[in-house]
C-alpha positions as MATLAB code, in Angstrom:
seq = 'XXXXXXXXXXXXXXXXXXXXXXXXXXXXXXXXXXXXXXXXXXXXXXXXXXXXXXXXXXXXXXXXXXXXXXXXXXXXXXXXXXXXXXXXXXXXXXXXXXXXXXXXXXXXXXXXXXXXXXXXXXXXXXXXXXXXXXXXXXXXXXXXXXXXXXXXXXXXXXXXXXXXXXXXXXXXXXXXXXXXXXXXXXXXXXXXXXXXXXXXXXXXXXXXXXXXXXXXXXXXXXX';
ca = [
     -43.771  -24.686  -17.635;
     -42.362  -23.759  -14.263;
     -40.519  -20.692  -13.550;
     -37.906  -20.516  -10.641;
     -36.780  -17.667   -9.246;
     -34.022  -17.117   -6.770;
     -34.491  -14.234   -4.326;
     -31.783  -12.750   -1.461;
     -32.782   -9.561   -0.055;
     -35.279   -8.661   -3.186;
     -38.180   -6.652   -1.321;
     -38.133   -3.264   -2.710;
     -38.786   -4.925   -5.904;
     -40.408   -8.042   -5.532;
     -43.907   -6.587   -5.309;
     -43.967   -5.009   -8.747;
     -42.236   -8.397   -9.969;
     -45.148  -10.362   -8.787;
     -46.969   -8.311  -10.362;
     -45.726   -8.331  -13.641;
     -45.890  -11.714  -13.704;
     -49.452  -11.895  -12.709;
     -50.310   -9.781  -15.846;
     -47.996  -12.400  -17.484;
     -49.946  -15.652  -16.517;
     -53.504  -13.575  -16.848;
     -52.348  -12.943  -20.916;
     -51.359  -16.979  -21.439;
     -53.390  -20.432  -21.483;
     -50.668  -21.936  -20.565;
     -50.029  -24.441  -17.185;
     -47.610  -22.198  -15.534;
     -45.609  -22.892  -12.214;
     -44.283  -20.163  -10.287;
     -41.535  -21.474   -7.803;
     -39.577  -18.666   -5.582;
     -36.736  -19.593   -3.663;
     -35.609  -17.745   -0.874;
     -31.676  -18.427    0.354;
     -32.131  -16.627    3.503;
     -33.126  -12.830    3.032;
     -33.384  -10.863    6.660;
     -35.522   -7.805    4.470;
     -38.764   -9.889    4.762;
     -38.532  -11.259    0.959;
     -40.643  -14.472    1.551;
     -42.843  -12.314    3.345;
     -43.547   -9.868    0.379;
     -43.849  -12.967   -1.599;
     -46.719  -14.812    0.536;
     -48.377  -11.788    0.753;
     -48.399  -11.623   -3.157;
     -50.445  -14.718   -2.856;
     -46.993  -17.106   -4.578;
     -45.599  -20.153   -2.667;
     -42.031  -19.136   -1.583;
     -39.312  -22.134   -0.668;
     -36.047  -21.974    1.360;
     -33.058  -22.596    1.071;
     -29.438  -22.477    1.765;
     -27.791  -19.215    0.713;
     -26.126  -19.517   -2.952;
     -28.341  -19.092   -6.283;
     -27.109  -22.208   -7.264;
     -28.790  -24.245   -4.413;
     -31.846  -22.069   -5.172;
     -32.627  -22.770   -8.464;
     -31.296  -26.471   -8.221;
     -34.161  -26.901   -5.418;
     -36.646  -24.962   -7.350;
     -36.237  -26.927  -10.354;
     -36.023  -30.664   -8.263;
     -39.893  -28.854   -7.001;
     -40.815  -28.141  -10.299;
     -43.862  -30.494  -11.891;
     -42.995  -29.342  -15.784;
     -41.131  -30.333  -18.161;
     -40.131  -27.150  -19.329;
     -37.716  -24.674  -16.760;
     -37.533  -21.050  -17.123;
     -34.775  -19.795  -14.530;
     -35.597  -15.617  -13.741;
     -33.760  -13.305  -12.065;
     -35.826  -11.297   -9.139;
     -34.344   -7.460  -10.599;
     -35.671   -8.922  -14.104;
     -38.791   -8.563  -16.247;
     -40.101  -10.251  -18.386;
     -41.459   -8.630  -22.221;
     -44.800   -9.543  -23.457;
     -46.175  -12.780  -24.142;
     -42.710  -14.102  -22.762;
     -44.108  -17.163  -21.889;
     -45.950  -18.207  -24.846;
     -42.367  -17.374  -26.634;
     -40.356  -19.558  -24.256;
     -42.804  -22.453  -23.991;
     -42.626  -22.723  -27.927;
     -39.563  -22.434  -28.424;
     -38.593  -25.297  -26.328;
     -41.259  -27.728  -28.300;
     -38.655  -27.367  -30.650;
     -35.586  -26.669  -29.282;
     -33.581  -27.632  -26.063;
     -32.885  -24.671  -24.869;
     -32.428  -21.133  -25.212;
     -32.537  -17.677  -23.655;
     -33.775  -14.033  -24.430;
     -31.987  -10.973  -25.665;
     -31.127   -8.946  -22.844;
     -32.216   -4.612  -22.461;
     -30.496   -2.634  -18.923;
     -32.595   -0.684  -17.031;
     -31.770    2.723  -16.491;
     -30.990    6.183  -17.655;
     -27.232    5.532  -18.788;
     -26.786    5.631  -22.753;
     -24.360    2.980  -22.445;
     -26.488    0.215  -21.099;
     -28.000    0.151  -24.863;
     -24.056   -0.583  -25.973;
     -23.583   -2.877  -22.865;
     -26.632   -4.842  -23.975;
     -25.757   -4.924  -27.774;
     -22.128   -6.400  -27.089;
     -24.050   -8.761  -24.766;
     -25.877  -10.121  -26.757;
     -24.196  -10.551  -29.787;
     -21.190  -11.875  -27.730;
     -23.743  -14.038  -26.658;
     -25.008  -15.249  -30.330;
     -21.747  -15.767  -31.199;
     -20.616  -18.499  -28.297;
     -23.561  -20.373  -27.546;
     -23.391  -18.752  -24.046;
     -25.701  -17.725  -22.139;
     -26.139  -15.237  -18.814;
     -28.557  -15.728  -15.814;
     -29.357  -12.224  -16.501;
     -30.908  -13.094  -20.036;
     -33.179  -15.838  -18.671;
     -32.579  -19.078  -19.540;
     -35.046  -21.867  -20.690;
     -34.626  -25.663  -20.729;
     -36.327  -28.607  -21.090;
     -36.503  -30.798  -17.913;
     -34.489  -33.818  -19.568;
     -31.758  -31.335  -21.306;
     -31.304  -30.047  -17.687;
     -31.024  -33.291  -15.574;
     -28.641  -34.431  -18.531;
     -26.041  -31.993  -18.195;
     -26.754  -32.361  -13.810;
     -28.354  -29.016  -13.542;
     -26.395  -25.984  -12.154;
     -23.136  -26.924  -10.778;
     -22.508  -26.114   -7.228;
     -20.358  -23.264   -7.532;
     -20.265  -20.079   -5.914;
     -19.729  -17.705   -9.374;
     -20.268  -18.297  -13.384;
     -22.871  -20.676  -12.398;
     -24.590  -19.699  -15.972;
     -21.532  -20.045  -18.001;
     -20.860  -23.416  -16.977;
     -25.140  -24.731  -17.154;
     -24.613  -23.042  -20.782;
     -21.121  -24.209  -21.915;
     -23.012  -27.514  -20.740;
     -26.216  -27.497  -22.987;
     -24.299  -25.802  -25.771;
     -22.713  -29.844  -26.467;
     -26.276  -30.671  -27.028;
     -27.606  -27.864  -29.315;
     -26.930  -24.365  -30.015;
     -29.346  -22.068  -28.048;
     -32.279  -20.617  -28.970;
     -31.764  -17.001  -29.144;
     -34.873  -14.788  -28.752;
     -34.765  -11.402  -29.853;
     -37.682  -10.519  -27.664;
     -35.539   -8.458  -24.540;
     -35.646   -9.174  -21.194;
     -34.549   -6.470  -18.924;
     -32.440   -6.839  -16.421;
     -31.835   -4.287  -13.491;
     -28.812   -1.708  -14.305;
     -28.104   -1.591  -10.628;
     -24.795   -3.306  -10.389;
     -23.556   -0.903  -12.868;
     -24.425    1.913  -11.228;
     -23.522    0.612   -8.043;
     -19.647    0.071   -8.678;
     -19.579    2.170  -11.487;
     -20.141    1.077  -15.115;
     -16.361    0.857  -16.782;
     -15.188   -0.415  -13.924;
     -17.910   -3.247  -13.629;
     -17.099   -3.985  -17.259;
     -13.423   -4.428  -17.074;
     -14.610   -6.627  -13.291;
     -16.482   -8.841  -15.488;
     -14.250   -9.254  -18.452;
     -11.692  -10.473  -15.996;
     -13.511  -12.539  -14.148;
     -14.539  -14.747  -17.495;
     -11.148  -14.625  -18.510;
     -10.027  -16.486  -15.337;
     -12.558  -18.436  -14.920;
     -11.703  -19.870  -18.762;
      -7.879  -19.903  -17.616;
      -9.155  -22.176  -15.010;
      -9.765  -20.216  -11.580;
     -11.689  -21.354   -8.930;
     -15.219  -19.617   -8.676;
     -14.956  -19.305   -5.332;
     -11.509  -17.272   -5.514;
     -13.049  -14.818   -8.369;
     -16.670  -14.635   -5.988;
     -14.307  -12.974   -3.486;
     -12.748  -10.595   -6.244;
     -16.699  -10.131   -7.137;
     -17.843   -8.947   -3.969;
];
């Protein structure tokens, strides 16, 4: 299995991420890839990342790009796609790598990091929204075989919602695979714009982007 991870400006955090991975690869006996793909961090990411002793690639700026290239480097036929502010929970790879022998794809459940009591609720509606529609988030790491992924022409190139539209993609193939093993994702962005008002941000942005508006128009409302 390869695992691709996009990085921009990850360097506080990428050192404990590299290492949490190497603890993952140390408890499997499985062939795993790791690919990181820089889109053109000025905080020293790739550095971090050499120094960590993982190959880091480059490319243009856009986490589509990045995890389009890191998957055309791959050499497996099974993809895991991981944020940089996420970890992974035990034996995540063993979990992932059989549940694609059986499956096309799939993705985890999804836990927030941080002290707020509502990232538990944020994380429940999550991920039973996500049970419900066959769709998936980046942020709840998604797994696909090589051949699902080529078939549906990977991530579009898109500048927001690149996740909804790879998952509204495999959905026409299969249903996902919906681990209840949780990922956890970094409760930054929450706290960062505040967490209601990030909520109602993101409910609106999915609702235009179903209505039909551009990504790039709701990446400039995102930012």
């Amino acid at each position: 299995m390869s695992v691709v991870i996009p990085v921009l400006n990850e360097a506080p955090g990428l050192a404990l991420l590299c290492s949490t991975l190497r603890s993952q690869l140390a408890d499997t006996d499985r062939s795993i890839e790791l690919i990181f793909v820089d889109g053109g961090s000025t905080d020293g990411s790739a550095d971090v990342i050499a120094a960590q002793g993982f190959p880091c690639l480059h490319s243009g700026r856009g986490r589509t790009k990045q995890m389009n290239l890191g998957a055309a480097a791959a050499t497996a036929n099974y993809l895991l796609f991981l944020h940089a502010d996420s970890e992974l929970p035990d034996a995540a790879l063993d979990s992932v790598i059989s549940a694609l022998d059986t499956q096309p794809w799939g993705r985890f459940d999804v836990r927030i990091g941080g002290d707020a009591k509502m990232f538990a609720v944020i994380a429940f509606f999550m991920n039973w929204r996500s049970r419900l529609s066959g769709i998936a988030t980046g942020d709840q790491g998604i797994f696909v075989r090589r051949k699902a992924f080529d078939a549906v022409g990977g991530f579009l190139d898109q500048a927001l919602m690149e996740d909804i539209a790879l998952s509204a993609a495999l959905r026409k193939l299969s249903a996902p695979v919906c681990l209840r093993s949780k990922i956890t994702t970094s409760g930054r962005r929450w706290q960062r714009r505040g967490i209601w008002r990030t909520i109602l941000l993101m409910w609106h942005l999915r609702l235009m982007y179903w209505l039909g508006a551009s990504p790039q128009s709701l990446a400039k409302r995102y930012e």
